[in-house]
C-alpha positions, 0 to 999 in steps of 0.5 A, spaced: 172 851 355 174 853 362 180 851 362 182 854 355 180 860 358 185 860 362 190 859 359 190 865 354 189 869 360 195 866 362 198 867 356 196 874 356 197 875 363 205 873 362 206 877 355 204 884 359 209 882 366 215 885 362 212 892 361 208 892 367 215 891 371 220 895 365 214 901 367 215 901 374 222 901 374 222 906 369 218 911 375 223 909 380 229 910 376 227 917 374 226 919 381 233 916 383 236 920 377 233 926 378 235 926 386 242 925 384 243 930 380 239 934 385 244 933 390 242 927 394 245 921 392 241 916 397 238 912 392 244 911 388 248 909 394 242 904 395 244 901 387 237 904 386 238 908 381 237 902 376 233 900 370 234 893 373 227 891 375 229 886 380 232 892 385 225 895 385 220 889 387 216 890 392 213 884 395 206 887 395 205 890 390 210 887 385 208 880 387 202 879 390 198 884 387 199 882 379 197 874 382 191 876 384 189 881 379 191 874 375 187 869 379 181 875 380 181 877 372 182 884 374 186 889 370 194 888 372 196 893 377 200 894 383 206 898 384 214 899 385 217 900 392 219 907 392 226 909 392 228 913 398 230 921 397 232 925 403 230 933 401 235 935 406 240 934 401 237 938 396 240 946 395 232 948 394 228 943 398 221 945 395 223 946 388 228 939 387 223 935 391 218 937 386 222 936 380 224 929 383 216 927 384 214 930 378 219 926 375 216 919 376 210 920 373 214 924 366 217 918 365 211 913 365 207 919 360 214 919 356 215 911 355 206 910 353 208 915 348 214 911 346 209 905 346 205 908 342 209 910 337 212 903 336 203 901 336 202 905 330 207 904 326 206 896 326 199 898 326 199 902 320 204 896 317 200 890 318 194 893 320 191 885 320 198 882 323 201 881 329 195 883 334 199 880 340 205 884 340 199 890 337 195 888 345 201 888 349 204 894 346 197 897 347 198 895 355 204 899 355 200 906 353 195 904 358 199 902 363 202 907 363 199 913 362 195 909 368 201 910 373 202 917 370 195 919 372 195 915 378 201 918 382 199 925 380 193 924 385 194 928 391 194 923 396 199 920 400 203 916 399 202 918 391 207 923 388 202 929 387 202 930 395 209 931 394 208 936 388 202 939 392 205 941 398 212 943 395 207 948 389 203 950 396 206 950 402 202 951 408 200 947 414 195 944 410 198 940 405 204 940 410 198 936 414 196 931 408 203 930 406 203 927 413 197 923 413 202 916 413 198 909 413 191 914 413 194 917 406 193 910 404 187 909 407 183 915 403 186 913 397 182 906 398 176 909 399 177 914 393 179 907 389 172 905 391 168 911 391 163 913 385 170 918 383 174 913 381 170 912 374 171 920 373 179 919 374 178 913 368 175 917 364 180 922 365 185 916 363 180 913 357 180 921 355 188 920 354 188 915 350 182 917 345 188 923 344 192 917 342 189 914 337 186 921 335 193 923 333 194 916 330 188 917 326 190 924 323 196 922 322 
């Protein structure tokens, strides 16, 4: 029995792999786009500036943290290496960064709208078929709206400590923008603090939205 089990957890866990690595790309590609048309062409000149997944695999997060989500029977997460985006080259730095990081997020809130799109309507055709496919495109929405509220956080290295600081600066954000290692630290610690179930419960909040709409349509 064991081993059944995990070989449908296998199965399920290389169903999702595409959209989890399509979805990452996707953010990374948003933030190269709109740093190029910014003004600052780093990531292009890198080849960043792709939808090829292979170009944006990290060997932590894109690697050995979905191994070890397969192996542990956690939720499959991890994360892109992020493209570099030098502000200097930007007309106006603040407003352009914050365009560009906010650009990451959109993008992940845009496709788990297509995902869902492509949901409902195989749902409404054949409410009673094709629940595979049905599951892995229900991933999509989540995984998705997952990132675009994750990396709206405001804690380095997330992209909403860049937004938070080009909307606000001072001293202040300009300190927490500038944590490094500790920014990622603090995240850690708010992962396994009481407020990560309040962060979810925003995510869950989202997609009811989804299927409310679904619903009433």
């Amino acid at each position: 029995m064991p081993d059944i089990q995990v070989s449908e957890r296998l199965i399920s866990f290389l169903y999702f792999l595409p959209i989890f690595f399509v979805s990452l790309a996707v953010h990374e590609f948003a933030h190269a786009y709109t740093a190029n048309k910014k003004g600052d062409s780093t990531a292009k000149d890198l080849g960043r500036m792709t939808l090829n997944p292979l170009k944006h695999i990290d060997l932590v997060g894109s690697v050995l943290m979905p191994i070890m989500a397969f192996a542990s029977g956690f939720a499959l997460i991890g994360w892109a290496k992020p493209v570099p985006v030098n502000r200097n080259n930007f007309k106006d730095p603040l407003k352009d960064d914050a365009l560009v990081s906010a650009a990451g997020p959109i993008s992940n809130f845009v496709l788990a709208v297509l995902f869902f799109l492509f949901f409902a309507l195989i749902d409404n055709l054949i409410p009673d078929g094709f629940e595979l496919i049905k599951n892995v495109l229900w991933f999509g929405v989540f995984f998705n709206i997952f990132l675009f509220a994750f990396n709206l956080l405001p804690f380095p290295p997330l992209d909403g400590s860049h937004i938070l600081y080009d909307l606000f600066p001072n001293k202040y954000t300009a300190k927490l923008l500038s944590l490094g290692f500790y920014g990622t630290f603090i995240l850690f610690l708010f992962i396994y603090s009481p407020l990560w179930d309040y962060f979810f419960s925003v995510v869950n909040y989202i997609l009811k939205m989804f299927l409310l709409i679904k619903n009433i349509a």
